[in-house]
N, C-alpha and C positions, 0 to 999 in steps of 0.2 A: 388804562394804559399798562403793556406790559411792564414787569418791574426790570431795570437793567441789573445785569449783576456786572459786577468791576473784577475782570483775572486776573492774575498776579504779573506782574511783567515778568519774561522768561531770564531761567540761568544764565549766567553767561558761558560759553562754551569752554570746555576744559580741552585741552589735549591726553595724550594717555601717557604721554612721561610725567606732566605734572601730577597728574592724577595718581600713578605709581609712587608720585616723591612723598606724596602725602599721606599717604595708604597707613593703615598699620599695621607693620611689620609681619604680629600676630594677627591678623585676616589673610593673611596670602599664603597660598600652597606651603609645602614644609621645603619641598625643592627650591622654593624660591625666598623663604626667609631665615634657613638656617644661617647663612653668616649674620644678619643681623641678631637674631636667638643667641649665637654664640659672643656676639658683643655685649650685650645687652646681661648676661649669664655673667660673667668676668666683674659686673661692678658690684657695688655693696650689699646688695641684695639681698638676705637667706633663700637659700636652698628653700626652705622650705614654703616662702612665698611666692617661687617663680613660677609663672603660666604655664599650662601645661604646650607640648607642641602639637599646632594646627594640623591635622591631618588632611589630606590632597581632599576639595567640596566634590560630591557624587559627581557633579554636574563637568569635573576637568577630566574623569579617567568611562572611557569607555566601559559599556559593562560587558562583560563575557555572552556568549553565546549561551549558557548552560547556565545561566547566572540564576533562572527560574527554579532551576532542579538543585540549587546550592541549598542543602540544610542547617536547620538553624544550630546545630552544634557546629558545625564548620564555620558560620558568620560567629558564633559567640566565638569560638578560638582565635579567630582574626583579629577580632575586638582587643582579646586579652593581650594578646600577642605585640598588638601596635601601641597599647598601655604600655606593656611589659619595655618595649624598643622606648617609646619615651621618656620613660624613669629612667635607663639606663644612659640615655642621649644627656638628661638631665646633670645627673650624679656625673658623667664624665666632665662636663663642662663648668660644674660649680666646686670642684677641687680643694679652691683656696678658703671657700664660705662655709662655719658648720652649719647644724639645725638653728640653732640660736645664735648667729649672726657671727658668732665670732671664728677667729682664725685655727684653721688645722693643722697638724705635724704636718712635716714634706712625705711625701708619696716613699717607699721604697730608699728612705735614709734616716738619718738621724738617731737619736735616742731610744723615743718609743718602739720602730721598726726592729732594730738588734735587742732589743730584750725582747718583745713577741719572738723571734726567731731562735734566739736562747731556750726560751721556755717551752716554746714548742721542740726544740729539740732535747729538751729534758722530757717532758710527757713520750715523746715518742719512744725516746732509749727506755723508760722503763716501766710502759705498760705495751708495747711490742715486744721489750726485750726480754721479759719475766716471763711470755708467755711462749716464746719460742727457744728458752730454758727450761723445759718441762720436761724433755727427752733426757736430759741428766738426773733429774729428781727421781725420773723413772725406773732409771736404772737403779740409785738407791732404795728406793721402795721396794723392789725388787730382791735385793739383798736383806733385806731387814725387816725387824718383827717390831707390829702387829702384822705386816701388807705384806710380808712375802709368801703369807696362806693364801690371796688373794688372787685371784686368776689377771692375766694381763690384759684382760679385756678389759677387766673392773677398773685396775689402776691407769689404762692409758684415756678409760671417758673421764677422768678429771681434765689433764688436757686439752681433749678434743671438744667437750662442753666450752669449757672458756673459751677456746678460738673460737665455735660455730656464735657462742653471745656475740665478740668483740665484731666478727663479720655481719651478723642480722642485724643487728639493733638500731646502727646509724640511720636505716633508714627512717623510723619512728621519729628518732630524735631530732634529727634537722626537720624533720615536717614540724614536731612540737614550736622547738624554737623559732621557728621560720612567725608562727602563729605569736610565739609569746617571747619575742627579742630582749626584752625586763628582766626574763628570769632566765640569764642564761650565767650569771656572776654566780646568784645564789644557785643553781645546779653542780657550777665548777666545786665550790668547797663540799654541796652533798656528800659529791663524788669523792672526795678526797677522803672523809669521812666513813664512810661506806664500803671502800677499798682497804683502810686501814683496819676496821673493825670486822670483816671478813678472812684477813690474815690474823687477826688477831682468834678469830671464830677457829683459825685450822688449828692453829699451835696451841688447842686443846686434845686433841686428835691427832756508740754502735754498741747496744745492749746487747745484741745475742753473740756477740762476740767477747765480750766482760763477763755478762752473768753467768754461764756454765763453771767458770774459776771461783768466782767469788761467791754462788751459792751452794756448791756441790762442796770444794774441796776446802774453802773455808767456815763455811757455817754449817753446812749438814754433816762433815765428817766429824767437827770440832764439838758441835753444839746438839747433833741430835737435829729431826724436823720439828718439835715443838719449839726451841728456841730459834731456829732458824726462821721460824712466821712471825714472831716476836720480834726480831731484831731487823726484820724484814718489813714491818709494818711499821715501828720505829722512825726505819728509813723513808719507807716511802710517805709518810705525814710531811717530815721535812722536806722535802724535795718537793714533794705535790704541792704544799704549800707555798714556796720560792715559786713554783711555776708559773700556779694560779697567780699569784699577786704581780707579775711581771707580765701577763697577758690581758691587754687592755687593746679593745678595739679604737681604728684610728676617730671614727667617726661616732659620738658618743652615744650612746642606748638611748631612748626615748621610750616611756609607754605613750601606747597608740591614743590617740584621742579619740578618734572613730570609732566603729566596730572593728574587731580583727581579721587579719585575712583568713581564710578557710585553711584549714589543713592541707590540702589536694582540693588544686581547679581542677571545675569541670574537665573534662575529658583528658586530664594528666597523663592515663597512663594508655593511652593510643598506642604509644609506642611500644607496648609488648607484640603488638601484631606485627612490626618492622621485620623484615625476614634479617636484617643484619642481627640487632638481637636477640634475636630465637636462635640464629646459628652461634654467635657468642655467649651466647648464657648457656646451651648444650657442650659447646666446647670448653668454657672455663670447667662446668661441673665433670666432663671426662678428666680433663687434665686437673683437677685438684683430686679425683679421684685415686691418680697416682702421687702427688706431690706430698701428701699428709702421712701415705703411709711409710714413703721414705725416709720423713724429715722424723719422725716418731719412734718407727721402730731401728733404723741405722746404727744408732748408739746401740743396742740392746745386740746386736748383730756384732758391735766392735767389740762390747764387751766378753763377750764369750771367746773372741779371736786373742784378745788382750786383754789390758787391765784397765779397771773403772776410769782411772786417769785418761788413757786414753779416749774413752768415747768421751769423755767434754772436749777434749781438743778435738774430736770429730765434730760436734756439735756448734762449733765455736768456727771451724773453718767452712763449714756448710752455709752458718748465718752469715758469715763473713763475702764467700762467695753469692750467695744469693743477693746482699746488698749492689755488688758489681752489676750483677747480673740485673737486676732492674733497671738499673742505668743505661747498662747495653740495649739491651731489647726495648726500652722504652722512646732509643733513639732509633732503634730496626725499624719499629714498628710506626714511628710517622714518617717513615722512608716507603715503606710499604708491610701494611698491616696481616693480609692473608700471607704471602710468604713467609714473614714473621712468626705467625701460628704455627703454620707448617712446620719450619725448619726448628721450632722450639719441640714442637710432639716426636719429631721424629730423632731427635736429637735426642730427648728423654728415652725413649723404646730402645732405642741401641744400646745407652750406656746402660739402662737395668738389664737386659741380655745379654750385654757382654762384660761387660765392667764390673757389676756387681753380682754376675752368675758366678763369674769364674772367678772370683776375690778369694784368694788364700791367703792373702799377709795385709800387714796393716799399712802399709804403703800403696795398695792396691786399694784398698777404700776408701782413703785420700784421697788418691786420684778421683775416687767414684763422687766421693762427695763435694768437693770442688768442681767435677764437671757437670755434674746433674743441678746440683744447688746455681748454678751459673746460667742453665741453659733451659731451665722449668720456669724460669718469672712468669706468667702470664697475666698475671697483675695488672702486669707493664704495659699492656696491649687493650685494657679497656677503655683508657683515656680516648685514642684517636678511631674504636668502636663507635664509642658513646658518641662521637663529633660527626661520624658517618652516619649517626641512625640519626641525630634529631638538631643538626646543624651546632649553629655557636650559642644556641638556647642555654646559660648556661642552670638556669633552674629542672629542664627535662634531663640537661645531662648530668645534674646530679642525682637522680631520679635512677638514669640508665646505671649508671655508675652503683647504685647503691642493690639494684637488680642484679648484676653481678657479686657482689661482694654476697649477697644474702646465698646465692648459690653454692658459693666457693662455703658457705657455714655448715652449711646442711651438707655438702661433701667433705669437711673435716671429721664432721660422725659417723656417715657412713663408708667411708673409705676404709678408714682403721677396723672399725668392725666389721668388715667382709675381712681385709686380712686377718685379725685373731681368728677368723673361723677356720683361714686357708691354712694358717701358722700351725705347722705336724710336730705339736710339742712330743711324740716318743722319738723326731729325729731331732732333737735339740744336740745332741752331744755327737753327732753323724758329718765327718770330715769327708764329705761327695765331693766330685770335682767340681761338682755346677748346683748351685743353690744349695748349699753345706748349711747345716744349723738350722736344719726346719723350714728354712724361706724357700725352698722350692717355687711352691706355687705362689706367696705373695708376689718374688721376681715376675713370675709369667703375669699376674696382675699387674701389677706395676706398668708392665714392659706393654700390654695389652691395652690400657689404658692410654698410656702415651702414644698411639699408634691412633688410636678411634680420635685422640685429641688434634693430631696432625692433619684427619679429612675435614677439620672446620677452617680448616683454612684456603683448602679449594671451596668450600660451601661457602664462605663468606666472600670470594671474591663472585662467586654467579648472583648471591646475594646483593654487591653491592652496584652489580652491572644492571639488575632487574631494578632498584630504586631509581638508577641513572634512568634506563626505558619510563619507566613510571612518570617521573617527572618531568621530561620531555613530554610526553601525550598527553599529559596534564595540563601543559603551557600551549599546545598545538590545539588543544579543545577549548582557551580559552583565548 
């Protein structure tokens, strides 16, 4: 006799609201559970046990037409990419909860936020500001023995080395830290260490607005440059110190548990092929090409017109203006970025052709120096660069960002030394009506430079019109 088998008596029938009510949360699309993700985010939680978010099942988004011919560096980037968006979804939404459960400072108030902000504006006044106090130093070296046998090419690469470090380096560094978040306390006092015992190494042998008074006409005229690195290193131990110890991240360090993340993901630096940045990193390196030999040799220019005194107050009203001047352009330039460019190159090419050709008095170099130092930032212009080439990424736009800066290093050395070469030391003491004092042809550098800096600003807007085509045909193919 066959054997009967007994079935199970059937489901009973769901509807698909209930079905939906019962669901969990995290099973369903991300379009469809991020307010509950965001409620769920808000209670007691740690950060660091919350689910990761669901991303859309293959099976809800159609797939492209070309999806076959998609390669696997493209899908790995998507991968990272939609990681990277989650972490970031994650950290916004858990605010109030740290790593280990407990409660954070408030966002942008309090305590801890105005002393970070203090400290950071201690570190900046005076390792920005020491370094673009160098043009007064210069001029004393200059006057005085052992360095006045010395050619000015020799004594202006002390300066233009430290700038090209201070602009290359960062990029190293954040990649390091990014990898080893631990050691970034213990780096801070290295640093401080290492700065001090380096000033301490010479003086055997709004900072830029302060420091030309205070290092020039108080310590080097008083003390000599040997005591001047001495009492200069002094300082800066105390201050570096105050800084360090009042810079505490909001969200507290952890070492990793895991392995660490890589240096530089996969295909990090794509974005050199971006036509936006290949036209902004040619046009920052034109225009710092004028910008360093200005800010360097100016003083050395005033000083021969007048007395030492005066070229710190030139220095001092240059740094001064240049700090404006970042501000202005930085708001130009998310108004519209290529104009920006433009109107800043061309704007530089005038005043060194006219302003600083024809400067016979010290009131005329004033002016020069307050309107070139004002209208040269380009600085200011690579923030909404960086945002056009690789979106609101903000890991690739530090990347961009730090690709610029390295340019603008390598054109603080070579700038100045193509001028010492142009610099006609037998007309050093030659009262011409136009480039008087040897600057001849540095001017027509200068003015030249600023000029080739101005076509990346028509370059950058075909630039950013060809990415706009790009990615339309992009979306049209898929």
């Amino acid at each position: 006799m066959a054997e009967e088998i007994e079935l199970a008596p059937p489901r009973p029938a769901v509807s698909r609201q209930d079905s939906a009510q019962h669901k969990n949360p995290f099973r369903t699309p991300s379009t469809a559970s991020l307010a509950d993700f965001e409620t769920f985010s808000r209670s007691s939680t740690p950060v660091a046990q919350l689910p990761d978010l669901p991303s859309t099942p293959p099976s809800a988004e159609p797939l492209p037409k070309n999806a076959g011919s998609r390669s696997e560096d493209e899908a790995e980037a998507d991968l990272e990419t939609e990681e990277a968006g989650q972490k970031m979804r994650r950290m916004s939404m858990g605010d109030e909860v740290g790593v280990d459960g407990g409660s954070l400072p408030p966002i942008d108030k309090g305590k801890g936020a105005w002393s970070f902000c203090f400290a950071a504006f201690i570190l900046e006044t005076f390792i920005w500001g020491f370094s673009y106090t160098f043009p007064s130093i210069l001029v004393y070296l200059e006057a005085h023995d052992p360095w006045q046998s010395e050619s000015i090419a020799a004594l202006s690469a002390i300066g233009t080395v430290q700038l090209a470090v201070m602009f290359i380096t960062p990029c190293a560094i954040i990649s390091l830290f990014r990898r080893y978040p631990d050691w970034v306390r213990t780096a801070l006092w290295i640093s401080v260490a290492v700065n001090c015992l380096a000033m301490l190494a010479a003086s055997t042998g709004v900072g830029g607005l302060i420091f030309p008074f205070f290092i020039s006409s108080l310590l080097l005229d008083n003390l000599g440059f040997a005591n001047m690195c001495r009492v200069w290193a002094a300082v800066t131990f105390v201050v570096y110190a105050v800084a360090v110890y009042l810079i505490k991240p909001r969200v507290p360090l952890r070492k990793p548990r895991g392995p660490r993340s890589p240096f530089f993901i996969k295909n990090d630096f794509r974005f050199l092929k971006n036509p936006v940045v290949i036209v902004m990193t040619l046009t920052s390196f034109t225009s710092s090409l004028a910008y360093f030999p200005c800010s360097l040799y100016l003083p050395t220019f005033t000083s021969t017109l007048a007395s030492p005194v005066s070229a710190n107050i030139v220095v001092a009203v240059f740094n001064l203006a240049a700090s404006c001047g970042s501000a202005v352009i930085g708001y130009a330039a998310d108004l519209s970025t290529p104009i920006t460019v433009m109107a800043s190159g061309l704007a530089g090419s005038l005043l060194a052709l006219t302003a600083w050709g024809f400067a016979n008095s010290l009131g005329a170099v004033f002016a020069f120096a307050v309107l070139f130092g004002f209208a040269t930032q380009i600085c200011s212009t690579w923030g909404p660069a960086a945002t056009d080439a690789v979106g609101a990424n903000p890991h690739l736009a530090t990347l961009v960002f730090c690709t610029f800066g390295i340019v603008r290093g390598i054109a603080s050395i070579v700038g100045p030394y193509i001028s010492t070469t142009l610099f006609e030391t037998h007309a050093a003491q030659e009262h011409a009506a136009w480039g008087r004092f040897g600057f001849r042809k540095v001017i027509i550098f200068v003015g030249a430079m600023s000029a080739l800096s101005a076509t990346g600003g028509v370059a950058l807007h075909y630039a950013r019109k060809y990415n706009a085509r790009t990615k339309v045909n992009e979306s049209s193919r898929r």
